[in-house]
Steps between C-alpha positions, in 0.01 A plus 500: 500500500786733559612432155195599369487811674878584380421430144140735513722789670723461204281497233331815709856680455512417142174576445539871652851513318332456152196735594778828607658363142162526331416808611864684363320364127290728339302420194379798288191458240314714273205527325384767287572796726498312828835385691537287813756385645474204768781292697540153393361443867129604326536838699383811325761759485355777208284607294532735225290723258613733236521822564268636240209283612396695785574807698827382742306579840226239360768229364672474815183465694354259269825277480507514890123368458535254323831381670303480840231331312717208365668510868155457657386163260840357508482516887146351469626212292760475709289429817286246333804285345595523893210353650466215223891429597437498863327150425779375328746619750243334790550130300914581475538589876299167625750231462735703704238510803 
C-alpha cells in the first residue's frame, strides 16, 4: 500500500510538472477578424478584434465579455467532468481501504 501511495504522489508531481509546462504554450487562432489565443493547458489567455470594427472603449469591453463568458462555461464544464470523476476516483481508492 505504501507503494501505491509513492507511485500516485509521483504521478501527482508529474502531473503538476506537465500542467506549469502547458501553461508556458500558447496557441494563437484566427478567424475572419477574430484572434484567441489559449495555453495548451485549454486556458484562455486573449482575445482580439480589429481595430476598425468597433470604437476601442467598446472592443476592449466586449473582448473582456466574452473572455469572462468562456471563463464562466469552461468552469461550468469543468465542475460537472468533476463530479462524474469523483465516481471513478470512489471505485480507484476502494481496494486500498
Amino acid at each position: 500500500m505504501l507503494g501505491q501511495m509513492k507511485d500516485m504522489y509521483k504521478l501527482q508531481q508529474q502531473a503538476k510538472q506537465i500542467k506549469q509546462e502547458l501553461d508556458w504554450i500558447h496557441i494563437k487562432a484566427e478567424i475572419d477578424w477574430v484572434v484567441v489565443m489559449m495555453t495548451a493547458w485549454m486556458d484562455l489567455a486573449s482575445i482580439e478584434y480589429p481595430d476598425d470594427l468597433m470604437e476601442v472603449s467598446k472592443k476592449e469591453k466586449l473582448a473582456d465579455a466574452t473572455k469572462k463568458a468562456i471563463e464562466k462555461a469552461k468552469k461550468k464544464a469543468e465542475e460537472v467532468s468533476a463530479e462524474k470523476m469523483k465516481a471513478i476516483m470512489w471505485w480507484m481508492w476502494l481496494p486500498w481501504m
